[in-house]
GUBAPA-607761 format. One record per residue (C-alpha): residue in three letters; x, y, z. Coordinates in Angstrom, 3 decimals, padded with zeros to 6 digits. Last residue first. Layout:
N
Ala,X,Y,Z
...
This chain:
219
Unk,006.919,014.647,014.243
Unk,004.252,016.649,015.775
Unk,003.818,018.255,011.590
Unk,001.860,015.076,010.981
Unk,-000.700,014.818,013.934
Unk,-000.436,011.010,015.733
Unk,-003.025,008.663,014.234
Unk,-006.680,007.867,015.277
Unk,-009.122,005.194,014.287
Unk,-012.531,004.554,015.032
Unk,-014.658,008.323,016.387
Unk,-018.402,007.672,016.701
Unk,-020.358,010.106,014.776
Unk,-017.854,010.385,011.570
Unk,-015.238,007.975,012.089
Unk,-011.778,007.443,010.639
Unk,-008.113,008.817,011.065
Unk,-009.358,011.145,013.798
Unk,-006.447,013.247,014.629
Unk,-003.607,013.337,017.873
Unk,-001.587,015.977,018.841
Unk,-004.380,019.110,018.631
Unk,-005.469,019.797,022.386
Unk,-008.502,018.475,021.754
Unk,-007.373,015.426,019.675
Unk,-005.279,014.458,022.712
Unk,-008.253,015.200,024.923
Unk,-010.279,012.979,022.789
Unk,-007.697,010.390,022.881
Unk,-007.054,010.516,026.605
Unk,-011.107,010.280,027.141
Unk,-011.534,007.419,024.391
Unk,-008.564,005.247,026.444
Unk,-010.345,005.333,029.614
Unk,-013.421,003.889,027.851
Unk,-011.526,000.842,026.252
Unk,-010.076,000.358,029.748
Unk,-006.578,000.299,030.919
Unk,-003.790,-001.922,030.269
Unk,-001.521,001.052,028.593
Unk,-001.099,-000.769,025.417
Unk,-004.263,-002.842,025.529
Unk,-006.621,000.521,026.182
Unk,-004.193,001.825,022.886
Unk,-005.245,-000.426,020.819
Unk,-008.590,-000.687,022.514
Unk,-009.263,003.078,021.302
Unk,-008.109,002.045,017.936
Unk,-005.161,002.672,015.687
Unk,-004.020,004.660,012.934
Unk,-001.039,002.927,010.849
Unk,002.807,003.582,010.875
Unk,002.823,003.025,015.067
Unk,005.880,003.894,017.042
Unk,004.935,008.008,017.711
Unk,001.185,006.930,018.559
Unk,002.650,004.953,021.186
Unk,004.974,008.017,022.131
Unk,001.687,010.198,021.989
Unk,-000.357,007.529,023.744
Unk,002.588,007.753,026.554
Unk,002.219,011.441,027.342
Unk,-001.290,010.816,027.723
Unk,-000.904,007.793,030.218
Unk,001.812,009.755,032.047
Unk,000.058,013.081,032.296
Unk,000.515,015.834,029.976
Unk,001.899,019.073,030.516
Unk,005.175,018.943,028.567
Unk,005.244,017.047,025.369
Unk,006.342,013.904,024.684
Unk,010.162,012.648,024.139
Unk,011.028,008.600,024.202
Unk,009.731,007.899,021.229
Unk,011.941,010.076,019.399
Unk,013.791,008.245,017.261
Unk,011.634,005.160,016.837
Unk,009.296,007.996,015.646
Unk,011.623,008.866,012.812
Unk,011.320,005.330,011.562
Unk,007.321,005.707,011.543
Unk,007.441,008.840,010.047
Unk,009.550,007.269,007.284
Unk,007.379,004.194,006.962
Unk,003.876,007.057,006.421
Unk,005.899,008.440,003.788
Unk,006.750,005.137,002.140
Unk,002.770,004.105,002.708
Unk,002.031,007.678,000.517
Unk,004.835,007.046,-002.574
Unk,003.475,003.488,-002.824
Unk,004.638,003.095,-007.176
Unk,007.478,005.545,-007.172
Unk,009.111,004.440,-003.957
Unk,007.506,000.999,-003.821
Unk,009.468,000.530,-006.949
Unk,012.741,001.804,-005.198
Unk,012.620,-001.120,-002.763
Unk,013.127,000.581,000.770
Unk,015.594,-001.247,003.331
Unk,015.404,001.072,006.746
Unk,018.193,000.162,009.426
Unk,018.275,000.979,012.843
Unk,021.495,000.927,013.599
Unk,022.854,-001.432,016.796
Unk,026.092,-002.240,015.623
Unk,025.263,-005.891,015.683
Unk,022.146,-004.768,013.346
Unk,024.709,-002.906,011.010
Unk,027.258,-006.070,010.574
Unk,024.141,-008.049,009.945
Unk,022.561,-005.863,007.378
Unk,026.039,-006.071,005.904
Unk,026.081,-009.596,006.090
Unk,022.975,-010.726,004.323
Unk,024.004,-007.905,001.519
Unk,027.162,-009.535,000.983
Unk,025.167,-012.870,000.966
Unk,023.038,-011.124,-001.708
Unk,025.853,-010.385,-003.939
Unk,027.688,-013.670,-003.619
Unk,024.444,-015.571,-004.405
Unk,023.768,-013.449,-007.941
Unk,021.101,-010.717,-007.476
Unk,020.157,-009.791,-011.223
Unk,016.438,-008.725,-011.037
Unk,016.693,-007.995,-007.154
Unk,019.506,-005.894,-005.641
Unk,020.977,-005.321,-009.649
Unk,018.217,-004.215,-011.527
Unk,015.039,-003.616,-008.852
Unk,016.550,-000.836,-006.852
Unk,016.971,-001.155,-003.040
Unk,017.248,002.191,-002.011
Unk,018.857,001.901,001.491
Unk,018.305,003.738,004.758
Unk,020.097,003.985,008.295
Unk,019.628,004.898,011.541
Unk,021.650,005.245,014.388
Unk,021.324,006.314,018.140
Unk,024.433,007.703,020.092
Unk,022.658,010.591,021.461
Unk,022.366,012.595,018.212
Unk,019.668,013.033,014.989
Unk,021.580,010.433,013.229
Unk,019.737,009.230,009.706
Unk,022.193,007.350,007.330
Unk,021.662,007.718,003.497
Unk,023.110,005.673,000.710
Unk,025.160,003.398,003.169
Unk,028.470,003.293,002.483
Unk,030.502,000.478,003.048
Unk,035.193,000.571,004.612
Unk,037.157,-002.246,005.230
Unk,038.739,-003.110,008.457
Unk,037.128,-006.759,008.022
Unk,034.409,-006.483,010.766
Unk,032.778,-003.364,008.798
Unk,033.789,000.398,008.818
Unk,031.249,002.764,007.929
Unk,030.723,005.766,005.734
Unk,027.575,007.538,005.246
Unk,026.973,008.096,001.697
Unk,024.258,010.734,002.205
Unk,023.642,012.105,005.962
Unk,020.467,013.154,007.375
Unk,020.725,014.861,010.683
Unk,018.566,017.797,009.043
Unk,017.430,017.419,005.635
Unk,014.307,019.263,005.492
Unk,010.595,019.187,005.268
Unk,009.601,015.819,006.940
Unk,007.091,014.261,004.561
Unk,007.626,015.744,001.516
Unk,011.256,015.742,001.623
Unk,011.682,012.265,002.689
Unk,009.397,010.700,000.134
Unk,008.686,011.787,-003.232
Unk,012.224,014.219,-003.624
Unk,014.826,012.141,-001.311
Unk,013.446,009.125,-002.380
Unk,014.010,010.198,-005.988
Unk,016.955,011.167,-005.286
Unk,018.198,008.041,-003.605
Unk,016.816,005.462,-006.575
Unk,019.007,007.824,-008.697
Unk,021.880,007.808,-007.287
Unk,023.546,010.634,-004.938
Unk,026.245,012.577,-007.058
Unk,030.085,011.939,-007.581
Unk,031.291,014.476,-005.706
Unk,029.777,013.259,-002.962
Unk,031.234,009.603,-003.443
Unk,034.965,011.893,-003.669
Unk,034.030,012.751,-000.268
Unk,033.079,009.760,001.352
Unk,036.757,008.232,000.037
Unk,038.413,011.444,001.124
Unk,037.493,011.485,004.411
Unk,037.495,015.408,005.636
Unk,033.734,016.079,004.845
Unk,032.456,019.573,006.313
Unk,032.368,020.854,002.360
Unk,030.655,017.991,000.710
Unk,028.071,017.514,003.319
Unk,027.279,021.467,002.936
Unk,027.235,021.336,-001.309
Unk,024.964,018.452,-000.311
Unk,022.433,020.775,002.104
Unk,022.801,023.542,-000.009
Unk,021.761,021.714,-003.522
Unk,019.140,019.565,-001.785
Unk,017.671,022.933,000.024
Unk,017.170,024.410,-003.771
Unk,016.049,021.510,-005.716
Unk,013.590,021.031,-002.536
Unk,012.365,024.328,-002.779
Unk,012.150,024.688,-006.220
Unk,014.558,027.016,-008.269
C-alpha cells in the first residue's frame, strides 16, 4: 500500500474511533468526497507529509443551534482555527441557485465572526494548479505559525523567517528592506545569512541573488 493510501487509512480509521458525536461520526463512515481526496492526495499530503491537527468533517454549530461541517478543519492548538473547503464546479458553481450561495455567504460569515481562518479551494484548481495549491497551503500553515522562529537569531532575522512564513510567493531584498524599514543592503546580509544557515533559498538569480522563499521542510 502507498504511503499516503496507508497514513489516510490510519489517520481516518483514528478520527472515526476518538469521535463521540454521532452525526460527525456517521459522516466518517460515510467517506471523505471526492474533491477532498483528491486534495488530500495532490495537495496536502505532498506538501506537508502527514495529517496531523487536520480534522475531516469538522462539526460546528452556527447562530441557529444547528449543526455544518466543514470538509476539513486545520487546528494545530492555542485556540486558533482553520478551515478548508473543496469547492467543486457542479453544484458550488455550475448549478449555484441564490438560496445556495446565500447559505454559503453566511456560513463564511458565521466562520469569519468566529475567528477561523478559512481556506475556499475550487477543485479544478486542485487538479489543474496542483503546484500554486501547494504553495496556498504553506502559506495557510504559515499564518499558523508566524509567530515561532528559530532560536539564535536576532530580531530582524527571526522576523524575515516569520515574513517569509506569511508570503505564498518569493520576494525581494526591498520586500523585505520595506517590511522591516531598513535598507535594501541590510536586508541582502540577513538573507544571505538566512540562506547560509539553510532557512531561506534563492528562488531566482544566478550572479546576483532576486527572489528568495522560506525552505520547504521549515514549515
Amino acid at each position: 500500500m502507498a504511503l499516503f493510501d496507508l497514513s489516510l487509512t490510519e489517520w481516518l480509521n483514528g478520527e472515526i474511533e476518538q469521535e463521540k458525536s454521532p452525526r460527525r461520526r456517521e459522516r466518517l463512515n460515510e467517506g471523505l468526497g471526492h474533491g477532498t481526496l483528491e486534495f488530500l492526495r495532490l495537495v496536502w499530503f505532498p506538501a506537508v507529509k502527514s495529517f496531523d491537527c487536520l480534522r475531516p468533517e469538522w462539526e460546528v454549530r452556527d447562530f441557529n443551534h444547528g449543526y455544518r461541517y466543514l470538509d476539513l478543519a486545520y487546528l494545530p492548538g492555542g485556540g486558533v482555527k482553520g478551515g478548508i473547503e473543496i469547492q467543486g464546479f457542479g453544484p458550488h458553481a455550475r448549478d449555484l441557485d441564490v438560496r445556495r450561495f446565500k447559505d454559503l455567504c453566511w456560513r463564511h460569515s458565521l466562520l469569519a465572526l468566529d475567528d477561523w481562518i478559512f481556506l475556499p479551494i475550487a477543485y479544478l484548481s486542485i487538479t489543474e494548479e496542483t503546484k500554486r495549491c501547494q504553495q496556498l497551503i504553506l502559506s495557510f500553515l504559515g499564518k499558523f505559525v508566524a509567530s515561532n522562529a528559530p532560536a539564535g537569531l536576532s530580531s530582524p532575522e527571526a522576523e524575515a523567517i516569520r515574513f517569509a512564513r506569511r508570503l505564498m510567493l518569493p520576494f525581494t531584498p526591498a520586500d523585505l528592506a520595506a517590511h522591516l524599514r531598513i535598507t535594501d543592503s541590510y536586508a541582502r546580509t540577513i538573507l544571505h545569512k538566512l540562506v547560509e544557515l539553510q532557512w531561506i533559498v534563492v528562488a531566482s538569480g544566478n550572479k546576483r541573488y532576486r527572489t528568495y522563499q522560506l525552505r520547504e521542510f521549515h514549515w
